[in-house]
N, C-alpha and C positions, 0 to 999 in steps of 0.2 A: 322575202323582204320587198318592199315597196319597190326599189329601184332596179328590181330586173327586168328586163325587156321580152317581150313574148316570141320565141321563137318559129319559126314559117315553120311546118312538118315537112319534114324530109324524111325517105327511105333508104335503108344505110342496107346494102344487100351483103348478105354471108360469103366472105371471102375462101379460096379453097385452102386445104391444109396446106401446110410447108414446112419445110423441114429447115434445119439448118443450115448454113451456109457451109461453112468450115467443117469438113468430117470433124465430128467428137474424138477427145484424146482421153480413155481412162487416166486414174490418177498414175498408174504405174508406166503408163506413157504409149501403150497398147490402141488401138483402134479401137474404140465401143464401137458396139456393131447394130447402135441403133439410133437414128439422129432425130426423133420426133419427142415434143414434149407429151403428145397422149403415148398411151402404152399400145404395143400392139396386141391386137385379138386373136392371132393364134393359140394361147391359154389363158383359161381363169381359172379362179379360184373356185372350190364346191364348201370348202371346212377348213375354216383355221383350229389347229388345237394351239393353246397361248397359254405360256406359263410365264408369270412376271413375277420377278424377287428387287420390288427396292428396299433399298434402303435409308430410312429416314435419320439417321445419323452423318453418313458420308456424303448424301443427297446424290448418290448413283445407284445404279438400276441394273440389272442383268435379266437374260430371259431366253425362251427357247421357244422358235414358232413352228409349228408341223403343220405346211398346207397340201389340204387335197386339191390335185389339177385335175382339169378336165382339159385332153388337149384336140386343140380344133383343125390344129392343119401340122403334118408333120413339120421337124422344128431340130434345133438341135440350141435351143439356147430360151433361156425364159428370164422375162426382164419385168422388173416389179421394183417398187421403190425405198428407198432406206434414207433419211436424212441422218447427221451427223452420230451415226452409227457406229463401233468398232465389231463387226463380223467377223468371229473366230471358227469357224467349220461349217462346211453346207454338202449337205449330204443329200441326193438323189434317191428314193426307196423306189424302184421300179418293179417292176413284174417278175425279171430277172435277176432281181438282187439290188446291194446297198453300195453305191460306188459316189467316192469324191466330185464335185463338180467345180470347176475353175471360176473364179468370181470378181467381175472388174466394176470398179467404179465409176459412174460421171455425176458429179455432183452439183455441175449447174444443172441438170435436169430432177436431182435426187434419185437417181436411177441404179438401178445393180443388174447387171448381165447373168445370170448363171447358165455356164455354157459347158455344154454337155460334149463327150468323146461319140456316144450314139445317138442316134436321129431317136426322138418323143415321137410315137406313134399316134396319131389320128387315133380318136375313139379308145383308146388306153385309157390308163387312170393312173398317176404318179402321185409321189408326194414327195416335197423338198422338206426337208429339217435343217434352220436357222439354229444356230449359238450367235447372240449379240449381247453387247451393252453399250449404255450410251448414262451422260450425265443429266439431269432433270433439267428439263427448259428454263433457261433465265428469264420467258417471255412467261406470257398469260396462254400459250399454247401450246398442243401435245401434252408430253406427262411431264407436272412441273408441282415444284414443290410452294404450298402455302403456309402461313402463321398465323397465328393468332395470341392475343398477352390476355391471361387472365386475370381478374379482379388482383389480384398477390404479387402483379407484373411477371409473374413467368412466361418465357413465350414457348410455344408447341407446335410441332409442324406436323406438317399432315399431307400426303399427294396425292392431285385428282389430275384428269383429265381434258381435256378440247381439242378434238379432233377439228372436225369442220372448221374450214372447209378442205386444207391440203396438210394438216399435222400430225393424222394417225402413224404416217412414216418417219415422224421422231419419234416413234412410243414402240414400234414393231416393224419388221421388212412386211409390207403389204400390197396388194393391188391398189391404191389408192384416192381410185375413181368413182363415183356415184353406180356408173352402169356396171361396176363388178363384186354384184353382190353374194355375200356367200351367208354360213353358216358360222357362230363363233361358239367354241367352249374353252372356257377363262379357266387358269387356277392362278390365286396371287398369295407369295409367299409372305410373309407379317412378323412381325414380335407380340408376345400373346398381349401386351399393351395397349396394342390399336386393334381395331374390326377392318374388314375390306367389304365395300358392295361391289357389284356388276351389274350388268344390264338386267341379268336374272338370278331368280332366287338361288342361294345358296345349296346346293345338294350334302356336302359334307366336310370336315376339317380333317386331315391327316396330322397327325403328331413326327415333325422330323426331328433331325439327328441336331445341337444345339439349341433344343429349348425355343426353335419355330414352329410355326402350323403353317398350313397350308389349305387354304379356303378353295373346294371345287365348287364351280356354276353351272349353274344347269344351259344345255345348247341352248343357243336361241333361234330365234327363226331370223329367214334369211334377209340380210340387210344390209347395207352399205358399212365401208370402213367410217366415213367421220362418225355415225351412230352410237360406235362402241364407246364404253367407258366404263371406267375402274377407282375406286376411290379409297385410300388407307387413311383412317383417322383414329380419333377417338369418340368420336361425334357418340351422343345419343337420339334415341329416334320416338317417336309416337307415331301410332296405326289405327287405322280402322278399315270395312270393308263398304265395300260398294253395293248397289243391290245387286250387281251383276254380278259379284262373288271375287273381286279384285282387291286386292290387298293393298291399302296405300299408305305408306310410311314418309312423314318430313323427316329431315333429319338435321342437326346441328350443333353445335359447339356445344357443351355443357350447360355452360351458365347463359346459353342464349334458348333453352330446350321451352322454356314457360311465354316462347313469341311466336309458338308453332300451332296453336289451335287452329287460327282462323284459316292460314294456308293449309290444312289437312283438311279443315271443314268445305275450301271451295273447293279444293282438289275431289275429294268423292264427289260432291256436288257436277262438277263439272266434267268429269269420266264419266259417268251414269247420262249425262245428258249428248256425248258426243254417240254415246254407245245407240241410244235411241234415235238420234239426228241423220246420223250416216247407217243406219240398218245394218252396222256390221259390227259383230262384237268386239272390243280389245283383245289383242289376240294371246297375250299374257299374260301369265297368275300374279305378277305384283308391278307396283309404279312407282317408285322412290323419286321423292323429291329433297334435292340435298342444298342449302344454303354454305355455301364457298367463301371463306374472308376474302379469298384475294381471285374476283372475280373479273374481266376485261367487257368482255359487253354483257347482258343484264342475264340473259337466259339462255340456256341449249338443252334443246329436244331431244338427248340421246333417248334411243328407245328401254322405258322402264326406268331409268336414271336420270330424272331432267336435272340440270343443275342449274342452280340461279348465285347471283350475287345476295348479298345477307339482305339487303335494302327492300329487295324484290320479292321475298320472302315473307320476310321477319315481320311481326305486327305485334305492337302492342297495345290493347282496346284503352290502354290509359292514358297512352301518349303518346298514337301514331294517331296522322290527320286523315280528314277524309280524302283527301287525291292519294295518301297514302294506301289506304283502302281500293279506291280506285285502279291505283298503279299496279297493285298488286293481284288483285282478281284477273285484271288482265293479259298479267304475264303469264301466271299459271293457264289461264284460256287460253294464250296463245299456244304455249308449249304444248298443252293437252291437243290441242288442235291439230298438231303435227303427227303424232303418232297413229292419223291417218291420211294429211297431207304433208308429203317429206319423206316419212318413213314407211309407209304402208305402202303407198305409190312415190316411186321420188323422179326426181327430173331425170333423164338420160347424160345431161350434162350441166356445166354450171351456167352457162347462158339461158338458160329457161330458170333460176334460183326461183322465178318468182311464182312461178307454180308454187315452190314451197312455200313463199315467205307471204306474197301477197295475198294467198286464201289466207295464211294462219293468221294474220292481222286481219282481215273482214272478218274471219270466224270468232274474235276476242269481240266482235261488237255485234253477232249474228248471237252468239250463246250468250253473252252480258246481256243484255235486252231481255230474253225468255228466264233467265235465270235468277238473276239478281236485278230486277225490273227497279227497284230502288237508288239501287248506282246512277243511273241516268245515261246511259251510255251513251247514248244517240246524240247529249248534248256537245261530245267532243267530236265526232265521227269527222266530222265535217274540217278541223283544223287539220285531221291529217291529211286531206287533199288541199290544202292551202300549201300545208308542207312541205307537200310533192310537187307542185307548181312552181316553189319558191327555184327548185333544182332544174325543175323541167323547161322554166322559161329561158336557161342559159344556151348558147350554142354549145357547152360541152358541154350537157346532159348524155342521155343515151338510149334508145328506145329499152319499151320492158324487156324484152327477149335480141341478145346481144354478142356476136362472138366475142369469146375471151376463151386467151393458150394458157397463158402462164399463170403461177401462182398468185403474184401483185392484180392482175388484173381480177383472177376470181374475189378477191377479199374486195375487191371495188365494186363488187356488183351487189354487196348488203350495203344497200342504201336507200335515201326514202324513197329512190324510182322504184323499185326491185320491191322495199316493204309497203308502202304507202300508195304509190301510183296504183299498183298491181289492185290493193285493196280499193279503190275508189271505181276500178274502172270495173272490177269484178261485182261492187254495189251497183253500179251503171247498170249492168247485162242483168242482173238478177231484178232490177227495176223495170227493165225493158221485155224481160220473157215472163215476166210474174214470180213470186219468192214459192211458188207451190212447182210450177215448171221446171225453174233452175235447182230448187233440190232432189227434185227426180232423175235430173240431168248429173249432177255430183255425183251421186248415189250411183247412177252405173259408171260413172268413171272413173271411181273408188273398187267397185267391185270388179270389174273386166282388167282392172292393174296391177290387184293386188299383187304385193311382193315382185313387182314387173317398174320398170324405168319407161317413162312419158317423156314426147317432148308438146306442145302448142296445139297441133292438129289433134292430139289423140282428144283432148277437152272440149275443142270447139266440136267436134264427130260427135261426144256423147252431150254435147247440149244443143244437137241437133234433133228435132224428129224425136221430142222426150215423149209428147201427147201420146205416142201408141203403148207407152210402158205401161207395167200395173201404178194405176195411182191409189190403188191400196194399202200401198209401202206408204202412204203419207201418215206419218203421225202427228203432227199437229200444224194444220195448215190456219187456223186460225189466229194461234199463237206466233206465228212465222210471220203472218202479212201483217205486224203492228209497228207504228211508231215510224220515225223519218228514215228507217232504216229499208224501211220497204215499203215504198208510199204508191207502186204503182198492184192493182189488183182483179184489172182488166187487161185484153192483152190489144194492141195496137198496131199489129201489124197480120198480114193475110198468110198463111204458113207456110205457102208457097214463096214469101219475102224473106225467113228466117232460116238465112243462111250466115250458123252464125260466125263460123273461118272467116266468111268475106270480111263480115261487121268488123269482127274484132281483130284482124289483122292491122287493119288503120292502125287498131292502138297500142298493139305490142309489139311490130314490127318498123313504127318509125317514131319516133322523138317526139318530145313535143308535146302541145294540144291546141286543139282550134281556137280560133275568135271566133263567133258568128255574130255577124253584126246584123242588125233589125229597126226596117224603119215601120212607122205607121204614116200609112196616107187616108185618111178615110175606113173605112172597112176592110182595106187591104194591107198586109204586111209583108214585107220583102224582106228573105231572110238570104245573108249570102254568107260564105267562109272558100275562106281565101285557096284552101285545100279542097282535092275531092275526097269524098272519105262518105260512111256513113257514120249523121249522129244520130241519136235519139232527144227529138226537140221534144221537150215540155213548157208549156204555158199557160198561165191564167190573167184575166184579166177585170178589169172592175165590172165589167156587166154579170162577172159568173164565179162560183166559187167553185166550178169542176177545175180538174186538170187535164187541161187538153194536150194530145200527144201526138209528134208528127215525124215519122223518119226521112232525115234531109238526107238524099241519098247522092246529091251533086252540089254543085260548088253556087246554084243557088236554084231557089226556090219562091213561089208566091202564096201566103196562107188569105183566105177571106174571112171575114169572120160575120156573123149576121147580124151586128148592129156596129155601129163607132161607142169607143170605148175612150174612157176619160187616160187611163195606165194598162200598161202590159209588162206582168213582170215572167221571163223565161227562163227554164233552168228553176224549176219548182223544184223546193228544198235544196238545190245543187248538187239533184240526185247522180249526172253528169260532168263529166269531167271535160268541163272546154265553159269559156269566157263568154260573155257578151257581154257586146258594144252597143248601146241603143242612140241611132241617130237623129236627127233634126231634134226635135222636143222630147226627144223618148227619157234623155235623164234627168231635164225639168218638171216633165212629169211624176217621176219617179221622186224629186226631193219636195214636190208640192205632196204627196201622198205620205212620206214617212212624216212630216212636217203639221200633216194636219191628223194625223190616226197613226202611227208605225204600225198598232197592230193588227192592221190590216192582213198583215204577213206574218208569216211566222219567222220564229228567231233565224230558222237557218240563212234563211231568205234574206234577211236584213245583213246578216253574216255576210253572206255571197254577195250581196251591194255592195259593201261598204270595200271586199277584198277588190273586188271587179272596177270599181273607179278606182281605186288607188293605182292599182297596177295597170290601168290605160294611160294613168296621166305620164308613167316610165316610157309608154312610147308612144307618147303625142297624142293621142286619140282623144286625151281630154286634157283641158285645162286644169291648175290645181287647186284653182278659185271654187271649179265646178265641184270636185272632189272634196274642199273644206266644207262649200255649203252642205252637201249631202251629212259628214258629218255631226251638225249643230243641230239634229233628230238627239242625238247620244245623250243629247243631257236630260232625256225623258226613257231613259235607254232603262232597262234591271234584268234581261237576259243575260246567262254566262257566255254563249256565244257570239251572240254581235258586242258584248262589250268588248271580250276582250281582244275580238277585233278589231276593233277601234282603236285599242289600245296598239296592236300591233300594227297597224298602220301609220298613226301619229307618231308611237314613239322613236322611232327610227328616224324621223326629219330631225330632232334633236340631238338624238345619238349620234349621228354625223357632225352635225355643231359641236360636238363638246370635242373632237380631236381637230378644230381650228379655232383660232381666236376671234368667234364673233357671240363674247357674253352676249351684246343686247338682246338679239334676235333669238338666243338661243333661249332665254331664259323667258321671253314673250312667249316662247312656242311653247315651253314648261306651264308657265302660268296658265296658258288655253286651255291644255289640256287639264290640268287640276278643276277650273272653273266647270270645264264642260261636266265632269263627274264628280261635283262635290256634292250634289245634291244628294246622291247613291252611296258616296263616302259615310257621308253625317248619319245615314239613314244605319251605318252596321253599327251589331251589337259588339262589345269586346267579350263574346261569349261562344262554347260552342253550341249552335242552333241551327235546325232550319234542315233542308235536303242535302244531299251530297251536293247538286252544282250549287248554291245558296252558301254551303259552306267552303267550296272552294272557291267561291266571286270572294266573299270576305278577306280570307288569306290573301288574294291577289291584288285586292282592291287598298287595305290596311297597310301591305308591304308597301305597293306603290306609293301612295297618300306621305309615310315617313320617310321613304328616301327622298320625296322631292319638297321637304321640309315643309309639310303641309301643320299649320302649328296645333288642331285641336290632335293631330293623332302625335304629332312627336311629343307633349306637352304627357299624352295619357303614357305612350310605350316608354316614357321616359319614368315616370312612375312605378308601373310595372316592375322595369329590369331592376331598379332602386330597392324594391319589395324583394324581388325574386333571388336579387343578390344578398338581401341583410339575411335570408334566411337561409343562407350558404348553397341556396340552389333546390332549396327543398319545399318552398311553397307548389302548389300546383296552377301553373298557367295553363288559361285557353288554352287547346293545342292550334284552333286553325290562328291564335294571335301571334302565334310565338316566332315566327319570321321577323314580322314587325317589330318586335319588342326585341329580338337577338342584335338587331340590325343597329337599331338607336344605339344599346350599350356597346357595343365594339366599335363606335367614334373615340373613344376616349381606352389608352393605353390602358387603365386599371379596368376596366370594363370588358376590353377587349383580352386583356390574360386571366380576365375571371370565365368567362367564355370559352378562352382553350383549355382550360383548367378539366373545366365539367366536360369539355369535350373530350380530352384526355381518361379519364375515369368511367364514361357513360356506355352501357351494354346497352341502350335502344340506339337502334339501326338508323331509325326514324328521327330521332334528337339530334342524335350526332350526325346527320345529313342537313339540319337545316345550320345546325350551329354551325358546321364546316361554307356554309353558304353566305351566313351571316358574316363571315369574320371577311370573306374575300369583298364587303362591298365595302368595307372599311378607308376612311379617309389615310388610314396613317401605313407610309408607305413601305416604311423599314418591317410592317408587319407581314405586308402583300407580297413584299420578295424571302422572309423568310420561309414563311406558308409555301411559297413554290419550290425552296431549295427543300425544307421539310420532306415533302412531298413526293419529291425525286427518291430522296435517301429512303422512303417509305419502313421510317424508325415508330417515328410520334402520328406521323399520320400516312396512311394504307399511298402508296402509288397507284395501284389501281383510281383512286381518286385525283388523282394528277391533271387528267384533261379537265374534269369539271371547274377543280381550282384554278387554272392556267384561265379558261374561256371566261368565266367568272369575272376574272381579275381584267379581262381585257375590257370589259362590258363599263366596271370599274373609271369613272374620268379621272380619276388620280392614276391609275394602274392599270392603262390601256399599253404604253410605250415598254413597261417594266413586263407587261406577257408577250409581248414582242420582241425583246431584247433576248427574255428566257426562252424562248423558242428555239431561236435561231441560235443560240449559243450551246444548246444542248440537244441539237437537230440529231447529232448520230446515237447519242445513247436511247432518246426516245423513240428512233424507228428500228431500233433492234427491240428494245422494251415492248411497243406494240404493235409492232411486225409492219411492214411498206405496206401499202394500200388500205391498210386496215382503216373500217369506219372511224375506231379513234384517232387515228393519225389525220384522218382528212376531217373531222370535227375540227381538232388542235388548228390545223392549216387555216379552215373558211372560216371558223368562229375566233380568231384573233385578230384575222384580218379585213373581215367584211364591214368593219365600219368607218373605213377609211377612204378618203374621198381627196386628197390632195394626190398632185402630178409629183411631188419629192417625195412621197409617202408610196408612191406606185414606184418607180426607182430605186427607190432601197429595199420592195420587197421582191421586185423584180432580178435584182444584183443578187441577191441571195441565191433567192432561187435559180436563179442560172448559174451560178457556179455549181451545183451541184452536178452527180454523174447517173448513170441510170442506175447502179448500184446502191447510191442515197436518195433516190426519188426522183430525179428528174423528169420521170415519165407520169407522175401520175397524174390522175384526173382534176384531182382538187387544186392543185397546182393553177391551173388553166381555169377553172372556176373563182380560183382566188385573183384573176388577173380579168378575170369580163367582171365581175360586180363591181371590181374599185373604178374600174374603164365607166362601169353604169353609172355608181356614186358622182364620180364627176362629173358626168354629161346632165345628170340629175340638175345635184348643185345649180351647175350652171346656167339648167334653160330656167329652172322655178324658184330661186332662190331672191330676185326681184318680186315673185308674184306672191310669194309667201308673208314679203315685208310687207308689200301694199296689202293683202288681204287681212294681215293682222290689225294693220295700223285703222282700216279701215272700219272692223267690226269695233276696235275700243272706242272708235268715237260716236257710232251707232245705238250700240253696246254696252255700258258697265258693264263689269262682272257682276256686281251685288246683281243682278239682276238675273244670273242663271240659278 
């Protein structure tokens, strides 16, 4: 958002481990005899054998775990984790026989002691045998039960699985931890009514005694606890094979089975292409992909089992849109992408997450690009590092690689630093070494780890000194270097310079990201940043259409260039991840140049303008005169990128206006921005046409256009919904209009229950996401707070969808204070529902409260939240994030909220509208 302040780079160094304060008291009142939240490494695990028997009637579970130990140092006690557990018998199988083992609890750590009468022998081989059972997760985590209502209203329940990142120990007693990786062989008992998957294919069904079966899996190869997963449904499935000879099956609810073409068709597609990209094969005979009703965040990588939410899946080529398409190619590329970053090789601990999460987001736009070259991928890449900036410019941000003990803390590190930073600065480095070097460098960092735990050094070691490898391995080096995704194809630096630990420590070991600010005097440029670090400068400027390249390796620097140049723009395509500031004339050059040709530049470029002044004017660096001017290029603007930058830059000066009482001003700043983009409005079809970004400008541009009462589109979407309603719902609308047209009709009560009507009734994934969208932007308020309590009860509509409707509604000027009110009044059931720390909970937290800009408005979310204990949140990060942007909103407000009156006031008299 516009009003965050860019943070100085600081080094936050790794604190040593520590233990607790207070010796731990088992529950039986005994000493635990181990006070650390990691486990200790005296034992692991070699092979789980895992037999689970739920049951989807009682919604309890029973089960029996047989691990092999390997033991490393003699021991007389073995400690591995169980959350809300009831453990009935733990049996020791030694060398010398089967003997009881005594068994204590701590469950503020989720820990189990089992403690032996004789010392475990160094270099032995043991195995403990669990009896547990425990009840199915009330949350969206561990092993928890789903539903679904079929077209008849019957509802049908069904249990899956989410591990990652600390819940496989509600689901079974296990090692817990990324670095204790074993072997797993699954059986799961059933009713011959439902099927069971696992991670791997099925080997055989035994016939038990009351009319159960019993499904064996075949072992799998060795890999971390959160990985595993196990699903009982009813689901049916469709398959095909890959060229590599991999079997990949979606799967899904019955009556949702005919929305599974397209995610099968990208799924092979995109297996086959990782298999060729990383030179190393899938290391397993099948890859199921299962769409979940009641799913909490969008996707997970188990290996062979990815599971998604229905949304992220489900397509249908009738009446899913194109960002639908979009969305959806990508999730499945990300997940694919894991089952060689994450799973293959996984981090050693969860402070390094981003090893996993920030390749598999670069990878969704590395393989998107060569794959589906259609999609356009490259034209979004770029907002997720706006994204990542939006979090990174707070002082509680937190570098990409991070200590974190506890469980709250791990779920706080999937966040857009961890998925997005990671992915922009990993484009950085792959722009800086060449995209044919840095895949050579991946390639052995994948193969030297396989089935082995990484931390930071091992990656920077293998994208060191790649030049001696075979570059024979390269299979398509000319397909790799295209598009803004990989714009650099020479290399710029001496070999003897590329050291890359040094480089990229800057960026994962401290917070942040640079300014470098840049004057021109003449032929000369002075380039300074406030930090020492190395960046990778890129530039061009009007004498030259190369991209010239320079590693600023101190806090400052002097380029010459061989002639004076009219403009210089840095940060070509904003391949790099850091700001600049251009001084003396540098940004009046810049608005004489978009002003007289923008396209001079290409979109991303204009894009990175338009982010880069807005977010200097949050910390003085520029005026926001200067910032408006640059601007008023937009209304010559038809990229998807810099528009809807634009857009996200302007619209947040209003959205602060509408939670104080200043109509005039707020509704001048509305009408600017309409003006600025009506020309681009008038210019769309009400049809679906055009490229993927082309069809999503439309959708984005037409929704906007009718919530801000722009009257040729509310006059048409009013027509529309009119049509769409006589014919009970059954005409067929544009799909990319139908935002627009949802939105108009749920102003009006009979509009808005015709709307939940179909939303109620409707099996596309896709309809019922935008209708659920449409109704939260609605004027009528009695509607906005049932929707939320709905939502809670997750009867009529899925809780799972809860935070989108909550933030929605916040967004909402009628029904900003009513998702505020609900918040806070239902703060303890929603942070057991989606676990402390978790990305949705700090969604809920920043996205209800970030657009609030009064000092009584800071107070009362401050009183809240300080009453809370560390048991309800009080420690977490969003918290403290939720208290600097309302601090920034204000200071915003306050310094340019005169400059913004006079700048307006001063273009209408300049200016007509009729004139843009």
């Amino acid at each position: 958002m516009l009003v965050a302040p860019l943070l100085l780079l600081l080094f936050v160094p790794f604190p040593a481990s520590t233990g607790n304060q207070d010796p731990p008291k088992a529950t039986n009142g005994e000493l635990f005899p181990w006070d650390r939240m990691r486990l200790p490494k005296t034992v692991s695990p070699i092979h789980y054998d895992l037999t689970i028997h739920p049951n989807l009637t009682t919604f309890h579970f029973t089960g029996v775990a047989r691990i092999e130990l390997d033991v490393h140092e003699d021991t007389n006690m073995v400690v591995l984790h169980a959350k809300q557990m009831q453990i009935s018998s733990v049996l020791l199988l030694a060398p010398d026989g089967v003997r009881p083992l005594k068994v204590l609890e701590y469950p503020h750590f989720h820990q189990l002691a089992l403690l032996s009468d004789s010392v475990l022998t160094k270099g032995q081989m043991y195995e403990v045998k669990l009896e547990f059972a425990a009840n199915f997760s009330d949350s969206y985590h561990g092993f928890y039960k789903s539903s679904y209502r079929t077209r008849t209203g019957e509802v049908r329940f069904l249990a899956s699985t989410q591990f990652e990142a600390t819940f496989a120990r509600g689901a079974f007693p296990c090692f817990d931890e990324p670095a204790f990786k074993a072997k797993f062989t699954i059986r799961i008992i059933r009713e011959p009514r439902h099927i069971a998957i696992s991670n791997m294919p099925k080997v055989k069904t035994v016939e038990l005694l009351g009319g159960l079966l019993e499904d064996h899996f075949d072992t799998t190869v060795k890999m971390s606890t959160y990985l595993v997963a196990y699903i009982v449904s009813d689901f049916l499935s469709v398959s095909k094979m890959t060229q590599h000879g991999v079997k990949i099956s979606v799967y899904a609810v019955p009556e949702k089975i005919d929305q599974t073409a397209y995610a099968l068709d990208a799924a092979v597609k995109l297996l086959d292409f990782y298999d060729d990209y990383f030179d190393i094969p899938y290391p397993l005979p099948k890859q199921d992909l299962a769409a979940i009703p009641d799913f909490q965040s969008g996707a997970m990588e188990n290996w062979g089992l990815t599971t998604y939410r229905e949304t992220a899946l489900l397509f249908d080529p009738d009446r899913s849109s194109a960002s639908d398409k979009l969305a959806i190619t990508k999730v499945i590329a990300h997940e694919l992408a894991h089952q060689w970053f994450g799973n293959l090789v996984t981090m050693e601990w969860w402070n390094d997450l981003w090893l996993n999460e920030g390749f598999a987001k670069f990878m969704e736009y590395i393989s998107l690009d060569i794959t589906y070259p259609e999609l356009h991928v490259d034209d979004f890449f770029l907002g997720k590092c706006f994204e990542a900036m939006e979090v990174d410019s707070l002082s509680s941000s937190h570098p990409v690689s991070t200590p974190v003990e506890n469980p709250m803390e791990i779920q706080e590190m999937f966040d857009d630093v961890s998925y997005d930073k990671g992915a922009c600065i990993l484009n950085m480095l792959r722009d800086f070494m060449t995209p044919e070097s840095f895949e050579i460098g991946i390639i052995k960092y994948l193969k030297q780890y396989s089935y082995q735990n990484t931390v930071n050094g091992h990656l920077w070691d293998s994208l060191t000194n790649v030049n001696d490898l075979d570059e024979g391995r390269m299979k398509h080096k000319e397909s790799c270097s295209k598009g803004n995704l990989a714009s650099g194809s020479s290399k710029w630096y001496s070999d003897d310079e590329l050291d890359v630990r040094t480089i990229m420590d800057t960026w994962t070991l401290q917070e942040g990201f640079p300014l470098v600010t840049v004057e021109v005097r003449g032929r000369e440029i002075s380039a300074f940043n406030r930090e020492s670090g190395f960046i990778p400068l890129t530039y061009m400027t009007s004498a030259s259409e190369t991209v010239h390249r320079f590693l600023l390796k101190g806090k400052t620097d002097v380029l010459y260039l061989p002639e004076e140049v009219e403009w210089v723009k840095f940060n070509v395509n904003m391949s790099g991840y850091y700001m600049v500031h251009y001084e003396g004339e540098g940004w009046n050059s810049i608005i004489r140049l978009l002003q007289n040709d923008h396209t001079v530049l290409t979109s991303n470029d204009r894009a990175s303008l338009i982010h880069n002044v807005f977010q200097l004017v949050s910390i003085g660096k520029v005026r926001l005169d200067t910032a408006l001017e640059l601007s008023l290029y937009l209304s010559r603007e038809t990229e998807i990128m810099a528009v809807t930058q634009g857009f996200g830059e302007l619209v947040p000066l209003y959205k602060l206006m509408e939670k104080r009482d200043m109509a005039a001003l707020e509704n001048q700043m509305k009408g600017y921005i309409v003006d600025l983009f009506r020309g681009l409005i008038d210019q769309q079809e009400w049809a679906d046409s055009g490229s993927v970004s082309e069809r999503v400008l439309r959708s984005y541009l037409l929704l906007f256009a009718c919530v801000r009462n722009y009257p040729p589109c509310v006059t048409k979407a009013t027509q529309l919904f009119n049509e769409w309603k006589d014919s009970d719902g059954n005409m067929s609308l544009p799909v990319d209009i139908t935002m627009a047209v949802f939105v108009v009709g749920a102003r009006t009560p009979e509009g808005w229950d015709f709307l939940f009507e179909k939303y109620s009734h409707s099996m596309q994934m896709s309809v019922k996401s935008r209708m659920k969208i449409a109704m939260t932007v609605s004027p009528l308020k009695d509607k906005l707070k049932w929707m939320m309590e709905q939502s809670l009860h997750g009867e009529v509509m899925k809780t799972q969808d809860l935070p989108d409707v909550v933030v929605s509604i916040s967004k909402n000027p009628i029904g900003y204070k009513l998702a505020w009110d609900f918040l806070r009044a239902n703060w303890r059931t929603l942070i057991k529902k989606f676990d402390l720390g978790s990305n949705t909970v700090s969604y809920m937290v920043t996205g209800v409260t970030s657009q609030y800009s009064t000092r009584e408005m800071l107070d009362e979310i401050r009183s809240f939240f300080g009453s809370l204990t560390e048991e309800t949140g009080s420690k977490m990060r969003c918290i403290q994030q939720t208290y600097e942007t309302i601090e920034d909103n204000i200071r915003w407000m306050e310094t340019n909220l005169p400059l913004l009156q006079a700048w307006l006031d001063k273009r209408r008299q300049r200016m007509p509208h009729e004139d843009l």
